[in-house]
C-alpha positions as CSV (number, residue, x, y, z in Angstrom):
1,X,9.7,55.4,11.6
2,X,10.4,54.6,7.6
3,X,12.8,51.7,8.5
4,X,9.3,50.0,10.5
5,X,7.0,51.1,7.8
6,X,9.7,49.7,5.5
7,X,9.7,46.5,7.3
8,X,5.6,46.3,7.9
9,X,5.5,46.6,4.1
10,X,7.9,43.8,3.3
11,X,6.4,41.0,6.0
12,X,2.6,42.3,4.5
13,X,3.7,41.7,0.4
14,X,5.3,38.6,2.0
15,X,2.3,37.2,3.3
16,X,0.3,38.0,0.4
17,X,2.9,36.1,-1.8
18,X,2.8,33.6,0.6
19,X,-1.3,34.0,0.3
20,X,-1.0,33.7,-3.5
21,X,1.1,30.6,-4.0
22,X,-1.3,29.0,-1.5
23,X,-4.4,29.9,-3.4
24,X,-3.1,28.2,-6.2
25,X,-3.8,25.1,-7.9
26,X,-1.6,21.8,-6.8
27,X,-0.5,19.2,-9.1
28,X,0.9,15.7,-8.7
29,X,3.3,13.6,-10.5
30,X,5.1,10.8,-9.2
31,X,8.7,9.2,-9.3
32,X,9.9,6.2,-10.0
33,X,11.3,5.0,-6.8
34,X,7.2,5.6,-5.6
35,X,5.9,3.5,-8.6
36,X,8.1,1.0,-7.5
37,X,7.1,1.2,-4.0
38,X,4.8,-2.4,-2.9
39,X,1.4,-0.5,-2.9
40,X,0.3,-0.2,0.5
41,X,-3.0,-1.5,2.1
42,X,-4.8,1.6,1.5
43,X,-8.1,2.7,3.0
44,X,-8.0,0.2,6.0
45,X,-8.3,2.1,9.3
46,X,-5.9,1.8,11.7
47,X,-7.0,3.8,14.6
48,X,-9.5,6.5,15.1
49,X,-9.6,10.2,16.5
50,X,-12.3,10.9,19.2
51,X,-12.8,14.0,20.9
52,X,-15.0,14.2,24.3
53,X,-16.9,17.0,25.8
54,X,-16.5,17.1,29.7
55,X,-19.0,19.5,31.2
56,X,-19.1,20.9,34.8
57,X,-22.2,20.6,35.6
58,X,-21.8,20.6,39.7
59,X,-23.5,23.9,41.0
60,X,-21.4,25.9,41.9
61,X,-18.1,24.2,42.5
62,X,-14.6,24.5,40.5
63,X,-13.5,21.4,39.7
64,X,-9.8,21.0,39.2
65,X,-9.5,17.3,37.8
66,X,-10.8,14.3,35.9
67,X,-11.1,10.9,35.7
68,X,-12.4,8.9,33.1
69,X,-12.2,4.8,31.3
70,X,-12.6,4.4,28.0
71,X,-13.9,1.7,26.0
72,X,-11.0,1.6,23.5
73,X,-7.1,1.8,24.4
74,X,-5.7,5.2,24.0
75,X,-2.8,4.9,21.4
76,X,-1.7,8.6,22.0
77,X,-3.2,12.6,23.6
78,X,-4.0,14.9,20.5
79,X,-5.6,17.6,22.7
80,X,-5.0,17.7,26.6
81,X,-8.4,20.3,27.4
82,X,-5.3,22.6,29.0
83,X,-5.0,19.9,31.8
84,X,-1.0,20.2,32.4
85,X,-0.8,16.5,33.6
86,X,-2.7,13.2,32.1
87,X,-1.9,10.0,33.5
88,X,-2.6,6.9,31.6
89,X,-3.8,3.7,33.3
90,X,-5.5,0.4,33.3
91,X,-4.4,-1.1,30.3
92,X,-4.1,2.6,28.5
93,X,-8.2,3.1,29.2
94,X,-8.2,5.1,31.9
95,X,-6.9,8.8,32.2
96,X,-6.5,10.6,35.5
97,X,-6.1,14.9,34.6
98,X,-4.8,17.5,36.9
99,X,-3.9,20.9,36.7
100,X,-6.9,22.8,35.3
101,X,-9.5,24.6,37.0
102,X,-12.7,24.2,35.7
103,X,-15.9,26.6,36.6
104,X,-19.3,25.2,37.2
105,X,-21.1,25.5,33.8
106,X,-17.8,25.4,32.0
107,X,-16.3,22.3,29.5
108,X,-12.9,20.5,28.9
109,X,-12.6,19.1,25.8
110,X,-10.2,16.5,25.3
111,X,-8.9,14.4,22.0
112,X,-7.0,11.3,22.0
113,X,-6.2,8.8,19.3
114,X,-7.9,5.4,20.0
115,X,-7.5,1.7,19.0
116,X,-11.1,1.5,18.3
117,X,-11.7,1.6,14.5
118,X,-15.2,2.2,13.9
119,X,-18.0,4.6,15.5
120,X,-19.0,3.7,18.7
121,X,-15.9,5.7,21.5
122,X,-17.4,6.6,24.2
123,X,-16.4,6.4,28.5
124,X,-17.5,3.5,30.7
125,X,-17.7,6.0,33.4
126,X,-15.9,9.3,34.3
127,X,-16.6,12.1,37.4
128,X,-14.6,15.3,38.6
129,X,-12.5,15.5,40.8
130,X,-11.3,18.4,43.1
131,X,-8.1,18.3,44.8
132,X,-8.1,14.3,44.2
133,X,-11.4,13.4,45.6
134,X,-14.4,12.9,43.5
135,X,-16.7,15.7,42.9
136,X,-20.9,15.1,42.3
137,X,-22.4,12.0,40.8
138,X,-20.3,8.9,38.7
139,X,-21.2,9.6,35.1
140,X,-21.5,7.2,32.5
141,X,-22.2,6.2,28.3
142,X,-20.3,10.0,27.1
143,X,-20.3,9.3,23.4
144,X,-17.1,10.9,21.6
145,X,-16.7,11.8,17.8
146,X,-15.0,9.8,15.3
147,X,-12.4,10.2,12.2
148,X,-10.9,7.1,11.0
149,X,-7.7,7.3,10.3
150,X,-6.5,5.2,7.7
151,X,-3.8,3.9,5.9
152,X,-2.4,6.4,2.6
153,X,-2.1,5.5,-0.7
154,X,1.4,5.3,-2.4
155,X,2.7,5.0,-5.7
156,X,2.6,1.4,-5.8
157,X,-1.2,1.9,-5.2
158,X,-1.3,4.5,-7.9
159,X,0.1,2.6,-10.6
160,X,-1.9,-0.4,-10.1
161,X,-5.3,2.1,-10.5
162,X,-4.0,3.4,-13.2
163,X,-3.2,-0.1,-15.2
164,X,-6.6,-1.8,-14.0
165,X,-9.1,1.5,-13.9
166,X,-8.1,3.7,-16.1
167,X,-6.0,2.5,-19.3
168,X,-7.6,0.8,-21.6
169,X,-6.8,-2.5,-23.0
170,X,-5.3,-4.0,-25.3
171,X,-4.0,-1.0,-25.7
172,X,-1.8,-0.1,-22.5
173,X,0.5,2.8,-22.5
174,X,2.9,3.2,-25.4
175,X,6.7,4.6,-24.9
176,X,8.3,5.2,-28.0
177,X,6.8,5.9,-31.9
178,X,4.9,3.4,-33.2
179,X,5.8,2.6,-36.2
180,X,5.9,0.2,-39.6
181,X,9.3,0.7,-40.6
182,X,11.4,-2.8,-38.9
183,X,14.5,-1.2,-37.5
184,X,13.4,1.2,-34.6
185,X,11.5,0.1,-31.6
186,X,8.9,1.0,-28.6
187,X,7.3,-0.3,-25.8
188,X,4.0,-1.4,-24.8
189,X,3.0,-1.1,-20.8
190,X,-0.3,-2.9,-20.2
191,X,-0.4,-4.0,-16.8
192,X,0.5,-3.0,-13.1
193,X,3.8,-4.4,-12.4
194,X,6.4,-2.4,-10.0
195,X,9.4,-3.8,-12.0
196,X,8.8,-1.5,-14.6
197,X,10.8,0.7,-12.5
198,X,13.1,2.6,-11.0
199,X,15.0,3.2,-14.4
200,X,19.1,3.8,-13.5
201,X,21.3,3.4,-16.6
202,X,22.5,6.5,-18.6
203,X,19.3,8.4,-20.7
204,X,19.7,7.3,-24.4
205,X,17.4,5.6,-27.2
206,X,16.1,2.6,-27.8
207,X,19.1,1.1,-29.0
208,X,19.7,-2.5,-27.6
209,X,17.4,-4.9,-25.4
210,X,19.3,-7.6,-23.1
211,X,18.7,-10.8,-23.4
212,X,20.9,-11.6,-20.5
213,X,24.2,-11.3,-18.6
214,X,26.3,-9.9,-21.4
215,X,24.0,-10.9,-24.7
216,X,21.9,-8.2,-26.2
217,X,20.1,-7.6,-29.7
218,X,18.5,-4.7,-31.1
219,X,16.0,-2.9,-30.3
220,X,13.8,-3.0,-33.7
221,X,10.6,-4.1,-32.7
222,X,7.3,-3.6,-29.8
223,X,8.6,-5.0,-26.6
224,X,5.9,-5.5,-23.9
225,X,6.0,-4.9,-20.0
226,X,9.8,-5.3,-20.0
227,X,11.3,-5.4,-16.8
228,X,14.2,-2.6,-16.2
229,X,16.9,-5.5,-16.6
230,X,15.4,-5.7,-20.2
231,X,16.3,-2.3,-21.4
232,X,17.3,0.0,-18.3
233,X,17.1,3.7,-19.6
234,X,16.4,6.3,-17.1
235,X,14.9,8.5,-19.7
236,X,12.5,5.7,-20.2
237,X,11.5,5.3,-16.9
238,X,11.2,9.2,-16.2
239,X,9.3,9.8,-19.1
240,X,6.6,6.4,-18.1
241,X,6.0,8.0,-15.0
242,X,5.2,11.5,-16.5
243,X,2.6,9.7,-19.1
244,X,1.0,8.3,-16.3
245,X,1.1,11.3,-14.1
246,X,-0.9,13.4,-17.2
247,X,-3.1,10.1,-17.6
248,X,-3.8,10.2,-14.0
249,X,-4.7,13.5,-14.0
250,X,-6.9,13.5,-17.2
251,X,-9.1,11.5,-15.5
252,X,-9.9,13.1,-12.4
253,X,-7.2,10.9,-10.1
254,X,-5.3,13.5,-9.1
255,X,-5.8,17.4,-7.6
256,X,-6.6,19.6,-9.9
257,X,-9.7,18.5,-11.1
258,X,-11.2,22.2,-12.4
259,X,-8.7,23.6,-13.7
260,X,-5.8,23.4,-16.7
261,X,-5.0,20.1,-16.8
262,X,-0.7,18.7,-16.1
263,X,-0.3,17.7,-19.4
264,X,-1.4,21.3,-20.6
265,X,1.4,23.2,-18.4
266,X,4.4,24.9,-20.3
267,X,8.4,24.5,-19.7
268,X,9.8,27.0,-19.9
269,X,13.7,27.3,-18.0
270,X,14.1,31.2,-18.9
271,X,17.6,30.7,-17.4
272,X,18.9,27.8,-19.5
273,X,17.8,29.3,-23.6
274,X,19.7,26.0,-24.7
275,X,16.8,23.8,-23.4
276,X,15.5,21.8,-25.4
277,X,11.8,21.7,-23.6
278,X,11.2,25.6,-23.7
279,X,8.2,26.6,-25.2
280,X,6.4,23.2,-24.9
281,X,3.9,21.9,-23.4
282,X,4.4,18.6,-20.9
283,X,2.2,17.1,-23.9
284,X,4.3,18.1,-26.2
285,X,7.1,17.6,-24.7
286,X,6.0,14.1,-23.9
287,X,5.7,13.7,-27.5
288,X,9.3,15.0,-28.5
289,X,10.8,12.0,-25.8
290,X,8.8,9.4,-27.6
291,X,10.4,10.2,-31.0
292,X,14.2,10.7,-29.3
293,X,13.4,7.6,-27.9
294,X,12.7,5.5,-31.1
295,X,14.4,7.4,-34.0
296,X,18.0,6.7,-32.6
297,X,19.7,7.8,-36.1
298,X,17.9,11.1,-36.1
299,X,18.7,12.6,-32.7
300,X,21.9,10.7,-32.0
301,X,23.2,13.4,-34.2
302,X,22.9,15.7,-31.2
303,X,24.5,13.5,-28.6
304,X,23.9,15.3,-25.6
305,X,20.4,15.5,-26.6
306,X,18.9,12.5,-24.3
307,X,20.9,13.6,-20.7
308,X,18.8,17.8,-21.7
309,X,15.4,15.5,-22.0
310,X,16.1,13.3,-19.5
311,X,16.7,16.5,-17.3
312,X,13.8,18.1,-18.0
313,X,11.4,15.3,-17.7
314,X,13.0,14.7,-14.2
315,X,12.7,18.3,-13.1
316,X,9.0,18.0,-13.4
317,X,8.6,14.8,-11.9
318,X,9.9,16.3,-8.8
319,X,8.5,19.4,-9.2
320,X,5.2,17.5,-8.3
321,X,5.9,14.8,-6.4
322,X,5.5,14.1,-2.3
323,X,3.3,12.6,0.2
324,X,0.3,10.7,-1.1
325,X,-2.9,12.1,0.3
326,X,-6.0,10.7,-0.4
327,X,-8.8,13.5,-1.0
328,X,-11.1,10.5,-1.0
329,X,-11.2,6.9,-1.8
330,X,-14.3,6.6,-3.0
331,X,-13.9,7.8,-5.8
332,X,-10.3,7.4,-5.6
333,X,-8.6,10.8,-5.7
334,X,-4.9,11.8,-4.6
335,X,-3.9,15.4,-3.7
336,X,-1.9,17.8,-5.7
337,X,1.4,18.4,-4.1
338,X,2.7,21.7,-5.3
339,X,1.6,24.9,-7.5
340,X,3.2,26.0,-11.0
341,X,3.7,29.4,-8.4
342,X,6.7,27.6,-6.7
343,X,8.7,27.2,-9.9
344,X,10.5,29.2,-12.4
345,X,10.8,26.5,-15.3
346,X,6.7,25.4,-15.0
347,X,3.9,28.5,-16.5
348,X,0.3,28.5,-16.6
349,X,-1.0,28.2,-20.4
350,X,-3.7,31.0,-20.6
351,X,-4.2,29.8,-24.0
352,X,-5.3,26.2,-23.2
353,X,-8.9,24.9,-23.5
354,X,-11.0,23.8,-20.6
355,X,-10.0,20.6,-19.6
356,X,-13.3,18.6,-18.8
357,X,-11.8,15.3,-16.7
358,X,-13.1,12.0,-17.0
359,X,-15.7,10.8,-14.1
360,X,-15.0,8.2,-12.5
361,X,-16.5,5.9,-9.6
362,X,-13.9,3.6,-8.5
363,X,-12.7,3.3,-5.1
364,X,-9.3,2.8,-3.8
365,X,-10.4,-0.4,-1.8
366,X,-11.6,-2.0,-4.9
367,X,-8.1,-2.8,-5.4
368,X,-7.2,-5.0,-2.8
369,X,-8.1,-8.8,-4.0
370,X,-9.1,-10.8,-1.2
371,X,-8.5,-14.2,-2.9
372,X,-6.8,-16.0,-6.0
373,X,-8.4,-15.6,-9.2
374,X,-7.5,-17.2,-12.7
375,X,-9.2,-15.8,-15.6
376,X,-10.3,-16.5,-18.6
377,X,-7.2,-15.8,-21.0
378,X,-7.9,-13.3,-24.0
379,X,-8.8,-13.1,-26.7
380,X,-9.8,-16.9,-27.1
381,X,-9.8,-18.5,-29.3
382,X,-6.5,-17.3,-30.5
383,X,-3.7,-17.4,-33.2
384,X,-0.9,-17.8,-32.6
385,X,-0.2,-15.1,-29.1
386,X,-3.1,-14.7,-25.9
387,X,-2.6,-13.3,-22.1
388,X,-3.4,-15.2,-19.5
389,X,-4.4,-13.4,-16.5
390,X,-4.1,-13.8,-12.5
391,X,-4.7,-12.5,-9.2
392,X,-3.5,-12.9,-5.9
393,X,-4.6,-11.6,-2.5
394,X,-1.1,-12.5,-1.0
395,X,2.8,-12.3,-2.5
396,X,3.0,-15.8,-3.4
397,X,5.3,-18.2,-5.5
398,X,3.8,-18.8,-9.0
399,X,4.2,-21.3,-11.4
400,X,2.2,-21.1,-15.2
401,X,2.4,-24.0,-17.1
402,X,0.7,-25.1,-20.4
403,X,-0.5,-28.8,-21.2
404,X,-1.8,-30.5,-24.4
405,X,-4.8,-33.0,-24.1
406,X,-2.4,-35.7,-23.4
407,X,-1.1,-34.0,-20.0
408,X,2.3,-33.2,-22.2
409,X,3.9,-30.0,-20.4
410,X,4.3,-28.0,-23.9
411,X,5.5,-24.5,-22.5
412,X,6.5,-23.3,-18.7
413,X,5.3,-19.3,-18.8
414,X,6.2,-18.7,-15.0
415,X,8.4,-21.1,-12.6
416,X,8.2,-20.8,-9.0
417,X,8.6,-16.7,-9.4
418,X,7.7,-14.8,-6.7
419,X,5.0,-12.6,-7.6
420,X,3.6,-9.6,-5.9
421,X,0.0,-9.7,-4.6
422,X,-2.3,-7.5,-7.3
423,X,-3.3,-8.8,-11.0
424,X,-0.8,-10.2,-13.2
425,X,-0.6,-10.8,-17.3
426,X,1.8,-12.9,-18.8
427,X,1.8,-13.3,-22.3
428,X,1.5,-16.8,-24.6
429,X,3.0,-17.6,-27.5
430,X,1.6,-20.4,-29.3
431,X,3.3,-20.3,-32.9
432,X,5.3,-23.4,-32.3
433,X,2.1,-25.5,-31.5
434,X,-0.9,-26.6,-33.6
435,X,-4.6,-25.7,-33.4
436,X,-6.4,-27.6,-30.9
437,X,-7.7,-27.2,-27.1
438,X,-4.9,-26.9,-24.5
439,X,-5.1,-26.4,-20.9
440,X,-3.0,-23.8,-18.5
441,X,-2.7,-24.5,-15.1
442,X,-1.7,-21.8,-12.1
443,X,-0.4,-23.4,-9.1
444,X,0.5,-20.2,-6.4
445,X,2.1,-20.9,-2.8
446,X,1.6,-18.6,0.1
447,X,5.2,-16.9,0.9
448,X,4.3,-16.3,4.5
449,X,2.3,-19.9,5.4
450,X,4.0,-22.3,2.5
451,X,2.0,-25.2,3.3
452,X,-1.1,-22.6,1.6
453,X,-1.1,-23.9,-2.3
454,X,-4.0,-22.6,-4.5
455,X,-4.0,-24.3,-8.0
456,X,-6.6,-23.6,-11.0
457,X,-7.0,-24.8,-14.4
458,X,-8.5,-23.5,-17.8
459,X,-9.0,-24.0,-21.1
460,X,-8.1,-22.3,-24.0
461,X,-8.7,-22.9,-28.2
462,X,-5.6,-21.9,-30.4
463,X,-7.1,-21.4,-34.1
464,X,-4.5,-21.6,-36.9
């Protein structure tokens, strides 16, 4: 009898655990291979999920099958109505269900996933059916329910909201310590591009951009959007993905939105006193990365210093990551994945302030272009550096160029480089040319249909 109680006792604290973790706030966080991922056409439905109300309404007979035809193809059975046999016909509209009995007053509700991908399922015509032969009157016009079901976000989606809806430009997102001094580096992320990662190369600091197959130089100065070929450093790319996991957050893209905020959490890896993230917040340990990152003669004094960071970083990148889930997408929300609960090295901070999140009122569709745009570059006039910016509806093949009055080709910015559909910046550097009006012209080919060529032109003043 004390061995069962024993045993009761154990599966009831387990369920209250269970109960507990459950109840708990769920962050999110992403990892590189997602925010490298081509973002998905989110938001557009795909199919729908109907469900349909049969009633028995014959007086006094037990009906023990249906039939029924659709106006939508039935892509798959979610719900059978406890018939034990549904046969599909007639072009995947028509269902034929045995193996029920069904009482007179009595309903059968059945829910199938449909091709139709707005309101509006409902049956051409159905009747009963009683050991195969038709039962009362031919029915028509019974309406079903409907939830769209539509396509998920993923990380490449998530990165692109974050660069066009939430960071502010011309600032961007900063990796590294800004600084005056001419010897240490950092780098400036201001746009959406999924070649900032994944990161793969050993976690160290900024010590040495490539400027190709074997040449290098140092690293002593901003570099913008590089490319991982330009500086590949998976400390780097972790540590970009974590900023824009707290950013995400902070402004109310990501689960929780009432609660302490990611960047407020505390590492703490009671197992490992050696760590060098214990005690710190995700801020602040964001923080400490930045200033590894660019003060190379400084912490290469400790050289295992960059693999501990580059650990802990990663730890809580997966800690949070998984499956995108779209809460909404209007405004454009992603679920939290996991609770502090489910890990030892992640706490609560009982001492943080409320965390009031940024509104919002963007929507995940607004991201889908649905033509090519060239816009105005900025700022213009300008002296001696401007960004020119582009959209695209479709991957395409794009070549920038830049013309003087005369029609003379004075600098080629992009040549026939495949580009992926989103918003683009590229960056001009004028100091080699003098003031004066010159055009830039954007000619972009459709990879899929390559005899579809869009080409725009614009002017811009360089002021010296």
């Amino acid at each position: 009898m004390n061995n069962i109680y024993t045993k009761l006792t154990w599966i009831v604290l387990c369920l209250v655990a269970v109960a507990s973790i459950n109840a708990q706030p769920k962050y999110r966080t992403f990892s590189q291979f997602s925010l490298s991922e081509k973002k998905a056409k989110a938001g557009k439905i795909l199919s729908s999920n109907s469900s349909f109300i049969f009633k028995n309404d014959v007086s006094g007979i037990t009906v023990n099958g249906l039939h029924a035809r659709f106006n939508s193809a039935i892509i798959s059975i979610l719900d059978s109505g406890g018939f034990t046999s549904i046969e599909i016909s007639e072009k995947r509209k028509t269902i034929t269900a045995t193996g029920r009995t069904i009482a007179a007053g009595d309903s059968a509700i059945l829910t199938f996933n449909l091709e139709k991908k707005a309101p509006g399922a409902q049956t051409n015509f159905w009747w009963w059916e009683l050991d195969g032969g038709i039962v009362g009157a031919r029915r028509e016009g019974l309406a079903g329910t409907f939830e769209g079901i539509s396509i998920q976000p993923n990380g490449g989606n998530m990165l692109e909201v974050i660069y066009k809806r939430i960071v502010h430009r011309p600032q961007g997102v900063v990796v590294g310590m800004m600084t005056d001094t001419n010897d240490v580096g950092w780098v400036r992320y201001k746009t959406a591009d999924r070649k900032f990662f994944p990161h793969s190369s050993t976690a160290r600091c900024f010590d040495r951009i490539s400027t190709g197959s074997t040449i290098t130089r140092p690293f002593d100065h901003e570099l913008k959007n590089p490319h991982v070929k330009k500086h590949n450093n998976h400390l780097l790319g972790e540590v970009h993905a974590l900023k824009l996991a707290v950013i995400a957050n902070d402004s109310g893209a990501t689960q929780p939105l009432d609660t302490t905020a990611l960047g407020d959490l505390i590492y703490n890896d009671l197992g490992n006193p050696g760590d060098p993230g214990n005690g710190l917040t995700i801020r602040q340990l964001i923080f400490l990365v930045d200033s590894a990152l660019t003060y190379c003669d400084h912490f290469n004094l400790n050289p295992e210093i960059y693999a501990k960071l580059d650990t802990c970083i990663s730890r809580i990148n997966r800690a949070f990551d998984g499956d995108y889930i779209a809460v909404s997408l209007f405004p454009f929300v992603v679920a939290g994945t996991h609770s502090v609960a489910e890990y030892s090295f992640i706490h609560p901070n009982p001492t943080a302030a409320p965390f009031t999140r940024r509104s919002h009122d963007y929507s995940m569709l607004d991201q889908q272009p649905d033509q090519f745009l060239l816009l105005q570059n900025y700022p213009n006039p300008f002296n001696p550096t401007t960004t020119i910016s582009f959209s695209i509806a479709q991957e395409g093949r794009v070549t920038l160029k830049v013309y003087n009055m005369l029609g003379q080709n004075v600098a080629t910015l992009l040549n026939n480089e495949v580009i992926d559909e989103g918003e683009r910046e590229v960056e001009f550097d004028a100091s080699a040319l003098t003031s004066g009006i010159y055009l830039y012209r954007v000619e972009v080919t459709n990879v899929s249909d390559p005899g579809k060529m869009f080409t725009q032109v614009n002017k811009m003043l360089l002021v010296k």
